[in-house]
N, C-alpha and C positions, 0 to 999 in steps of 0.2 A: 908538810908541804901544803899550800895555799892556792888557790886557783892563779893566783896572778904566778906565781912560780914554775904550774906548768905551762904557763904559756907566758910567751915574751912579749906576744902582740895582742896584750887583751884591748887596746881598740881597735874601735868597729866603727871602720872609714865607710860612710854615706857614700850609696851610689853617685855619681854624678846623671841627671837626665839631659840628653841630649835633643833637641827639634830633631822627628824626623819630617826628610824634606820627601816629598815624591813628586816625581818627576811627570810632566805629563805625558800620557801616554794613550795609546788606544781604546785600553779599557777602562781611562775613565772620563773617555767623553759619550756624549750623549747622541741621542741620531738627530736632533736637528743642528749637529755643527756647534752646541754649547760645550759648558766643559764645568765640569764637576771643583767645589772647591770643598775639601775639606775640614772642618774646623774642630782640633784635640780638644776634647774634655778633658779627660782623665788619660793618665800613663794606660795605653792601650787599647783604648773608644776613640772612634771616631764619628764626627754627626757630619752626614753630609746634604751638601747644599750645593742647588745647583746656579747657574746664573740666569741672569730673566733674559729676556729677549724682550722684541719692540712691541711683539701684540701682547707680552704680561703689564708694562708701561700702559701701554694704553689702555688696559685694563683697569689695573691698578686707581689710574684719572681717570676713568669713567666711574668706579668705584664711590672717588673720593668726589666727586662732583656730585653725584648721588646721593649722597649722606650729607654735603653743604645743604642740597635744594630741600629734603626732608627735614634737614634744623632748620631751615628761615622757615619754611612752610607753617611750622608748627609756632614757631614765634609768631609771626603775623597772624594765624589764625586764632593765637590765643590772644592777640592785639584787638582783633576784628571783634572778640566775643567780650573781651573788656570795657571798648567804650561803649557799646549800647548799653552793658550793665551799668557805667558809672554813670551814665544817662537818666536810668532810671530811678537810681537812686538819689541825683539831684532833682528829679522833677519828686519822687515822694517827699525830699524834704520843703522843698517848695512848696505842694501842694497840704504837706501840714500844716507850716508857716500860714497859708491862707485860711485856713479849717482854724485855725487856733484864734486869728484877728477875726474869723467872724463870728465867733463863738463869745469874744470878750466883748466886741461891739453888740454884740447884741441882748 
């Protein structure tokens, strides 16, 4: 006798996973009147997350305004400190250029 013999139903049907839904309720809201949203990972974790309000928004864009005004800053200042150098480098080559005609002229 063989394993499939003693048994009639050697397969092995896959659970099915079903969403679970939860329903909102008391305990999963917040104390300022927000409300908790869920999000599955895996078959039996859950990571939760809450929802923002108006003073996280405006947070958030004051954030992001903050970090635009510190990239341009840093651009233009590294603007500001470029042209005086290319400045001077066009006046040394200029000023060789003169050094070199007066050295052949003379």
């Amino acid at each position: 006798m063989g394993y499939r013999d003693m048994n009639d139903d050697w397969r092995v049907e896959r659970p099915r996973l079903e969403p679970e839904i939860i329903p909102p309720d008391p305990a999963h809201r917040r104390r300022g009147g927000g409300q908790r949203i869920f999000i599955a990972m895996r078959p039996g974790r859950r990571a939760p997350l809450a929802t923002s309000g108006f003073l996280a928004a405006i947070l958030a864009a004051f954030a992001v305004g903050a970090l635009s005004v510190t990239t341009l800053a840093l651009f233009f200042g590294a603007f500001v400190i470029l042209v005086p150098l290319i400045g001077l480098v066009a006046a040394g080559f200029m000023l060789s250029g003169l050094i070199d005609r007066l050295r052949r002229g003379a």
